[in-house]
C-alpha positions in Angstrom: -25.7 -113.5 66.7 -24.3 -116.7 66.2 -22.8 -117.2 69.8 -20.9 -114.2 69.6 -21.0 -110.7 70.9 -20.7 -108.1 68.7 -18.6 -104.8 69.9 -19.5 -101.6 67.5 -17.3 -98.5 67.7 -18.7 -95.3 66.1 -16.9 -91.9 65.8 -18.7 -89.8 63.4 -19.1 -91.8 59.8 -16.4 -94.1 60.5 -17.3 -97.1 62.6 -14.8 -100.3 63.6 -16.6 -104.0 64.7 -15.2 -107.0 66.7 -16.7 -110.0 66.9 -16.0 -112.0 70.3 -16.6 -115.8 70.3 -19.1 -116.6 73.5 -17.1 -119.4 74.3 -13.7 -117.8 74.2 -15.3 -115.3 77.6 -15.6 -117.3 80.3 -18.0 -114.6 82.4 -20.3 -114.0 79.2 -20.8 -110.5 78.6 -19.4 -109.1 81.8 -15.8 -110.6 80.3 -16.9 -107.9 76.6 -16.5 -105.3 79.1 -12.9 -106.6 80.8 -12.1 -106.3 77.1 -12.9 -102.6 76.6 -9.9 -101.3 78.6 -8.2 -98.5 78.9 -5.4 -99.4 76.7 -7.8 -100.8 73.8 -9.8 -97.7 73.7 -6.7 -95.2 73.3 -5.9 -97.8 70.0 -9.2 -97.9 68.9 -9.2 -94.0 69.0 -5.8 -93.5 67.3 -7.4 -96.2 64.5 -10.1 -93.9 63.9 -8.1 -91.1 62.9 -5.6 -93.3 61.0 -8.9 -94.2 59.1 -10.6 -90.4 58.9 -6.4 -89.8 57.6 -7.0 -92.5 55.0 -10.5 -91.4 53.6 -10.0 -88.2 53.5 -6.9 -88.6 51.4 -8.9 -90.8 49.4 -11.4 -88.3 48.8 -9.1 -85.7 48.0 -8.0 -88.3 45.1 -11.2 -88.2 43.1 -12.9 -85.4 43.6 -10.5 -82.3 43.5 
């Protein structure tokens, strides 16, 4: 992985990905965790459906 952990979000078809340098987390992958709070998840969730809200519009573009 190239020194870095990789953090994969999945809600349905949609999907969001952070990459964390191993040597910017100084507690190696317990620190990934500190980084999955509370206030990360609720944006991560309102990103998803920001992004369901952008495909589906996109979809309703080209085929209807």
């Amino acid at each position: 992985m190239n020194q870095k952990f990789i953090v994969k979000m999945e809600r349905g078809t949609l999907e969001q990905t952070y990459k964390v340098a191993e040597m910017d987390l100084t507690d190696g992958v317990n620190s990934v965790f500190e980084l999955l709070d509370e206030e990360f998840l609720k944006t991560v969730s309102a990103r998803f459906k920001d992004m369901a809200i952008d495909f589906k519009a996109s979809y309703n573009r080209y085929n209807y």
